[in-house]
N, C-alpha and C positions, 0 to 999 in steps of 0.2 A: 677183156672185153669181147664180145661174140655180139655172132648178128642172128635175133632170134626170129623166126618164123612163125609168121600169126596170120591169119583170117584176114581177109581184106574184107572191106569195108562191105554192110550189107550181105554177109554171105555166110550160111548156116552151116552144120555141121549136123547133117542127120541120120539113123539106122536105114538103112535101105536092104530088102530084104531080095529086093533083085538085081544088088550089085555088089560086088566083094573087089579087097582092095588087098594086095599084098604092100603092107606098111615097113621099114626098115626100121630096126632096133631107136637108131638117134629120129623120133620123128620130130621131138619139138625143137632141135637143134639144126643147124645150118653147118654149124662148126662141134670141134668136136666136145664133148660132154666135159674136160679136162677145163675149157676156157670158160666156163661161167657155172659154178656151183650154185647148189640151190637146195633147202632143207628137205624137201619132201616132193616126190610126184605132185602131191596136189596143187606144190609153189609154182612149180615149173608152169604147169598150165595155166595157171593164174597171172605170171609174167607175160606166157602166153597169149594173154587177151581171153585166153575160153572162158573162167572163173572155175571153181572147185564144183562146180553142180556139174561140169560136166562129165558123168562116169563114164559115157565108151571109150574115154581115151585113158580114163583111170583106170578102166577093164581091162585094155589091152597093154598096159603098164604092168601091172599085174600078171599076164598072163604070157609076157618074156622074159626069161631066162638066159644069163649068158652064154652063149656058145650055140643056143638053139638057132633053126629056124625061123624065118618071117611068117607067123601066122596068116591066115585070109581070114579077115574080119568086116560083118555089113556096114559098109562105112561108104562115101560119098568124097572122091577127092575134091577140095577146093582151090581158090586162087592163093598166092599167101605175097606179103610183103616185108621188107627188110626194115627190122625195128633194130636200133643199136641200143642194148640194155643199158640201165647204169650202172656204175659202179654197187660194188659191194656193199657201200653203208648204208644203201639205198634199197636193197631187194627187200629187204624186210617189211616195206613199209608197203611192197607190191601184194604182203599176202592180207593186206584190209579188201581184197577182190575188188578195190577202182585201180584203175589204168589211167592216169590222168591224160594220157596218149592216144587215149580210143577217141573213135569218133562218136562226137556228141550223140545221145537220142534226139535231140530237140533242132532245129532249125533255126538260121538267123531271125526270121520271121517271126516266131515264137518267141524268142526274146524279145524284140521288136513291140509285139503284139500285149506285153504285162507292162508296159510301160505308160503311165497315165496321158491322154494328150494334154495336157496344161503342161506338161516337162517339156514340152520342145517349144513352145509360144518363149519368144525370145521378148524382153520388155530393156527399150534401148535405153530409157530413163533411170533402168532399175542397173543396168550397167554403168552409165555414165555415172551413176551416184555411189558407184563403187572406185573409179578413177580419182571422185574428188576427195572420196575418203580415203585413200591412200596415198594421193598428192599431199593434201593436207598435215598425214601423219608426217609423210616425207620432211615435209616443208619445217612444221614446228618439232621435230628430233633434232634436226641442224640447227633450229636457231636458240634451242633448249642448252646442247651441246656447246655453243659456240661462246651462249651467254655466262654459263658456269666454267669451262673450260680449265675443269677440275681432272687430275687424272684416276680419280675413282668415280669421273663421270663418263671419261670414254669409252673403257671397255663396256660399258652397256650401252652404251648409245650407236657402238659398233655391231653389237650382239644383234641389236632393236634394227638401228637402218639395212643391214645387209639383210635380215627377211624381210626389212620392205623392197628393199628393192629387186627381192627375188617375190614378193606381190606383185610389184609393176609387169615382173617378166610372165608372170602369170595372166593377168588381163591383157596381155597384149599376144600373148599365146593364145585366147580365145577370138580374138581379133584374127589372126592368120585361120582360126577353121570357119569362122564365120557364125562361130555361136554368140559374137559380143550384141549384134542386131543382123536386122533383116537386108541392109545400106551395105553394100559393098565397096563402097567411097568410104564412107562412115567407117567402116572399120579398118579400112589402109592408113587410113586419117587418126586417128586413135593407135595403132598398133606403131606406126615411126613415132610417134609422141612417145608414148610408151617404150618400146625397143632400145630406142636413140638412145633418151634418156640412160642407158646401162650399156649402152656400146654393144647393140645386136644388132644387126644387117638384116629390119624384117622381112624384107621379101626373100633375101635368101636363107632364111631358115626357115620360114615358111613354107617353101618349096620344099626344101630336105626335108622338113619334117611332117609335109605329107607324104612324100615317100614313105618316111618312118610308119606312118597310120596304113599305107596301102600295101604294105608288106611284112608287119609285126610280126615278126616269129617264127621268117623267115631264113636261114643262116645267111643266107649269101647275099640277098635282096633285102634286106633291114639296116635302116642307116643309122640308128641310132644305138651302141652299146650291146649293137651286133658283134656273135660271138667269133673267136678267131679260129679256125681250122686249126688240130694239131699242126699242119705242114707250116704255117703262116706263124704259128707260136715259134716251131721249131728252128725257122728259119729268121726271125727277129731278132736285131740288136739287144743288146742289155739293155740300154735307154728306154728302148721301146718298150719291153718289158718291165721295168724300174717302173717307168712313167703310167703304165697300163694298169699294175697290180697292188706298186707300192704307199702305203699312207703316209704322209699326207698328199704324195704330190699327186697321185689320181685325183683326187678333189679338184683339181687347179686346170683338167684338161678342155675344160669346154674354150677357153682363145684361142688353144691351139686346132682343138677341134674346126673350128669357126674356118681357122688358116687352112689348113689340110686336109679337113678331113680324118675318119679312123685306120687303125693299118689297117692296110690290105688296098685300099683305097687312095683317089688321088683326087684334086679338086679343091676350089676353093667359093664360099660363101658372098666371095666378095668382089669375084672376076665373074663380068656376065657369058666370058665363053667356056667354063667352067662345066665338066660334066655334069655337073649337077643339072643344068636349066637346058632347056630345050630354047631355039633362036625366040622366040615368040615371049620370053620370059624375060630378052634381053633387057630391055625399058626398065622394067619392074629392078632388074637387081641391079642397074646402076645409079635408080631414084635411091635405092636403101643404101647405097656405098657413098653417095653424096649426104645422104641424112647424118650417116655414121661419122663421115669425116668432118660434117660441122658441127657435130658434136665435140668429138677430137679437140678442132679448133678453139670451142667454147671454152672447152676446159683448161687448154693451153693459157688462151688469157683468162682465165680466170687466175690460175695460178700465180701467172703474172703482176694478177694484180692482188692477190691476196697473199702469196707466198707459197712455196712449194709443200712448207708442214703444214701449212691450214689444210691445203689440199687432200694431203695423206694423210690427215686426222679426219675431215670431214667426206670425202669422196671414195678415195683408193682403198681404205680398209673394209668400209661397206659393200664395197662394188668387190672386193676378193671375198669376203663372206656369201654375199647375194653368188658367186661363181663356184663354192661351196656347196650351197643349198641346193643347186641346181643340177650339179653333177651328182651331191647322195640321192636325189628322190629319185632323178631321171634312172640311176642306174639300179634302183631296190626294184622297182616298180616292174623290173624284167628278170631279178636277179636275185637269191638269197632266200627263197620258200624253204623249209625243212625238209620237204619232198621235193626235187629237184624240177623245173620245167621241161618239159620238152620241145624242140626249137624242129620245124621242120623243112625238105627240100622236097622237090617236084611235087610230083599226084598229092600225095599226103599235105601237102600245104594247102590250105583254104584260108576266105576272111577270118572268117569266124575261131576258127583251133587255132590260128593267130594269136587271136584278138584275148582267147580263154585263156592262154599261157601267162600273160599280163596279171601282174599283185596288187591286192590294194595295200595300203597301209596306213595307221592310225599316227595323228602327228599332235593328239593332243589341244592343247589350247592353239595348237598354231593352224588346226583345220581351219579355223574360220580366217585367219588371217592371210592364207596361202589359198584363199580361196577352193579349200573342199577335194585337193588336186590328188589327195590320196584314192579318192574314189577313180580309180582309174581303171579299171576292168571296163565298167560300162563308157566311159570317156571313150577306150580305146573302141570300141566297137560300136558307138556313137555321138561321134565327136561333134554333131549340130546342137546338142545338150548343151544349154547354159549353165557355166559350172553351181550356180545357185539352184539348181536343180537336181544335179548330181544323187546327192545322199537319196531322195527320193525315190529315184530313179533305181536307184542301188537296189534300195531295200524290197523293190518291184519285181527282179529280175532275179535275187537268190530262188527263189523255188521253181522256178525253171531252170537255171541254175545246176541245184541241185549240189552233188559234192565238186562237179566244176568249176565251183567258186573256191577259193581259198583266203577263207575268214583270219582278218586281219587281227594280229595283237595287238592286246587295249594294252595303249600308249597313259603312262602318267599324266601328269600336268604339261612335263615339257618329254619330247618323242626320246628320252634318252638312250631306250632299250636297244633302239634300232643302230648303234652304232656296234654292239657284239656283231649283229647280224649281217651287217656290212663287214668288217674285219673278216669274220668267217669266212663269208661269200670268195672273198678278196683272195683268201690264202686256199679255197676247196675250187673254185669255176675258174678254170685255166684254160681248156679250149673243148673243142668238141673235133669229134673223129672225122676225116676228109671224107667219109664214104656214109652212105647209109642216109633213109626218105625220113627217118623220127632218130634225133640223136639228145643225147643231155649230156652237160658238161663234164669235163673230167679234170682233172689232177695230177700236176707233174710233179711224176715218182722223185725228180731228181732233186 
C-alpha cells in the first residue's frame, strides 16, 4: 500500500513556457515505486487523478531514463494531497479514467436543484396510511399464524413478520429525520409507537443516527458501520473480531450496538448522559428508555400470560429476523461495491463526497415493502425526502450524477443475490490504513 500524490482539488496542471521545474524521477510516487505496481505510465497517472490525456507528464515519463538526470521541463508546480490507493484487485478498475475519489464537478446544489418540488411536499395522510398498512399486516400475520399454528406455517410467518417488522423500523426512521410530516410532535408520537413496538430507544437512535447522516463517510466521525482503523483492528479481541466479521453472528449486532456502541467507541443509546447526547437531549432519551422499558414490560406479561413458546413463535423469532434485516441493508448500503469506496478524513471530507460514497441497492418485491430504503444515495444526501418519493427522486439525480452514482443489481423476486455480496464484503473490508485524507478498505493478509 503507498500513499499516492495527486492534484488537489481545483488546480490544473499546465505547459508554462516561462517557468521550468526540475521534476524527480518518482514524480507520481510519495513512496518508493517498489510499493505499489501499476501496468503502464498511463495507469499510474490515471490512479493519479490526471487521466491518460494528460501527455506532459506522459512526455516527461518517456523522456527519463535510469541513471539519468532530472530534466527541466515547462511545467507549473502544484499543491498535491495524500490518497491512500487500494489494494491490487482494485487498480485495474482505476484505468476506466473515473476516480470514484475525486472531487465531484457538480455541487450539492446541483443535485439539489434536478430534483422535482412535489418530492419534498411531505403528505401526513399519505404516511399515516402507510403505518395502518403495516400495522394491519402486522396484526393479521399473528393472528393467521396463531390460528393454523402449523409448523409449516411458522417458518413463513417468521420470514413474513420479521420484514415487517423491519417496515415499522423503517417508518419510524423517517419519523426521527422528519420526513414522516411537517409536525414535529406528530412524528415523536408515531416514531416511539413505531420504535417501541421493536425495542428501539427512538430518540436515542435518532440522535446517533443523525450523526450517522452528518458525517457519512467519514472514518472516524461516522457512527454507523464506520470502518475500523488497521491499529483498532489490530489491537481487538477475537470476540470483537468474530462478532464484527463472522456470519451469522454480525447479523445479530444491532442490541449490542444499541448497548455500546461500535469498537472503538463507547456509549450507550439508552443512558441520557451517554456521549452520544448533548445535556439539552437529556429529556428526550430518557422519554425513549421509559417507552422501551414498557415495552420490555408489555412483553414480559404478555408472556406471562400466554406462555414463553407463544412468545418465541409469535414475537422473538420475528423481532431476530426484523434485527437481521437491519443490520444486512444498514451495512450493504456503505459496503460491498465491486469498486471499493472511498471513506474520507480532514480537508477531503465534505457533505456531499460523503454522502456519494453511499450504495443503492435493489431488494426486489421487498422495495415496496421496506418502503423504497434501497434508494439511499439520495436518502443520504437528502434525508427530508419522503421515502414514497425516493425512486423519483433517484431517477432525477443520476445524470447529474453522472458515473458518481453506482447503479444497483437488478434484484430477482426475492434480493437473494445480495447475500454473495455481503459474504464477500465480510471476508475482503477489514480495516482501512491509520493514516491518509482518502483511504479504502483493506484485507488482512493473515
Amino acid at each position: 500500500m503507498a500513499g499516492v500524490l495527486v492534484p488537489s482539488q481545483n488546480v490544473g496542471i499546465f505547459p508554462r513556457s516561462s517557468q521550468s521545474l526540475s521534476l524527480p524521477s518518482k514524480l507520481c510516487y510519495k513512496t518508493p515505486r517498489s510499493s505499489l505496481s501499476f501496468r503502464s505510465p498511463k495507469q499510474a497517472c490515471v490512479i493519479a487523478g490526471l487521466g491518460s490525456s494528460f501527455s506532459p507528464l506522459l512526455a516527461l515519463k518517456r523522456r527519463l531514463k535510469p541513471g539519468s538526470s532530472s530534466p527541466s521541463v515547462p511545467m507549473v508546480a502544484v499543491p498535491l494531497r495524500t490518497v491512500t490507493a487500494p489494494q491490487s484487485d482494485v487498480v485495474g478498475d482505476f484505468s476506466k479514467e473515473f476516480d470514484p475519489a475525486a472531487p465531484p464537478p457538480f455541487s450539492l446544489g446541483d443535485v439539489r436543484a434536478a430534483i422535482p418540488k412535489h418530492c419534498w411536499e411531505k403528505n401526513v395522510w399519505r404516511s399515516i396510511s402507510y403505518v395502518v398498512r403495516d400495522i394491519a399486516v402486522v396484526l393479521g400475520l399473528a393472528a393467521g399464524a396463531a390460528y393454523l399454528n402449523n409448523w409449516l406455517v411458522w417458518p413463513l410467518y417468521w420470514a413474513a413478520q420479521g420484514t415487517m417488522f423491519w417496515a415499522l423500523f423503517v417508518l419510524g426512521h423517517d419519523c426521527g429525520h422528519g420526513s414522516f410530516s411537517n409536525n414535529k410532535k406528530l412524528n415523536h408520537v408515531f416514531g416511539h409507537i413505531l420504535h417501541s413496538s421493536i425495542l428501539v430507544p427512538y430518540h436515542g437512535w435518532r440522535i446517533s443516527h443523525r450523526t450517522h447522516h452528518q458525517n457519512h463517510g467519514h472514518v472516524e466521525n461516522d457512527e454507523s458501520w464506520h470502518p475500523m482503523t488497521e491499529k483498532l483492528y489490530k489491537d481487538a479481541d477475537i470476540f470483537t473480531r468474530f462478532g464484527r466479521f463472522q456470519l451469522p453472528w454480525v447479523m445479530f449486532a444491532y442490541p449490542l450496538y444499541l448497548a455500546t456502541r461500535s469498537p472503538g467507541k463507547t456509549g450507550s443509546h439508552f443512558h441520557p448522559d451517554s456521549s452520544l447526547f448533548v445535556p439539552s437531549e437529556r429529556n428526550d432519551v430518557i422519554t425513549s428508555t421509559v417507552c422501551w422499558s414498557a415495552m420490555l414490560a408489555l412483553l414480559a406479561a404478555m408472556t406471562a400470560a400466554v406462555g414463553p413458546v407463544w412468545m418465541f413463535k409469535l414475537y422473538v423469532v420475528p423481532y431476530l429476523i426484523n434485527i437481521v434485516w437491519l443490520d444486512a441493508v444498514t451495512y450493504m448500503h456503505h459496503h460491498g461495491h465491486e469498486v471499493k469506496v472511498p471513506w474520507y478524513r480532514g480537508k477531503e471530507w465534505n457533505y456531499m463526497r460523503g454522502g456519494l460514497s453511499t450504495i443503492d441497492r435493489d431488494y426486489g418485491v421487498i422495495n415496496n415493502i421496506h418502503h423504497d430504503i434501497g434508494t439511499h444515495v439520495v436518502h443520504h444526501l437528502f434525508p427530508q425526502i419522503p421515502h414514497y418519493n425516493l425512486v423519483e427522486a433517484t431517477k432525477a439525480i443520476k445524470p447529474v450524477l453522472g458515473k458518481y452514482y453506482r447503479e444497483p443489481e437488478k434484484s430477482g423476486l426475492l434480493p437473494l443475490h445480495l447475500y454473495k455480496i455481503l459474504k464477500s464484503s465480510l471476508e475482503e473490508d477489514h480495516f482501512v490504513p491509520n493514516e491518509g485524507d482518502i483511504v479504502f478498505y483493506q484485507r488482512d493478509s493473515i
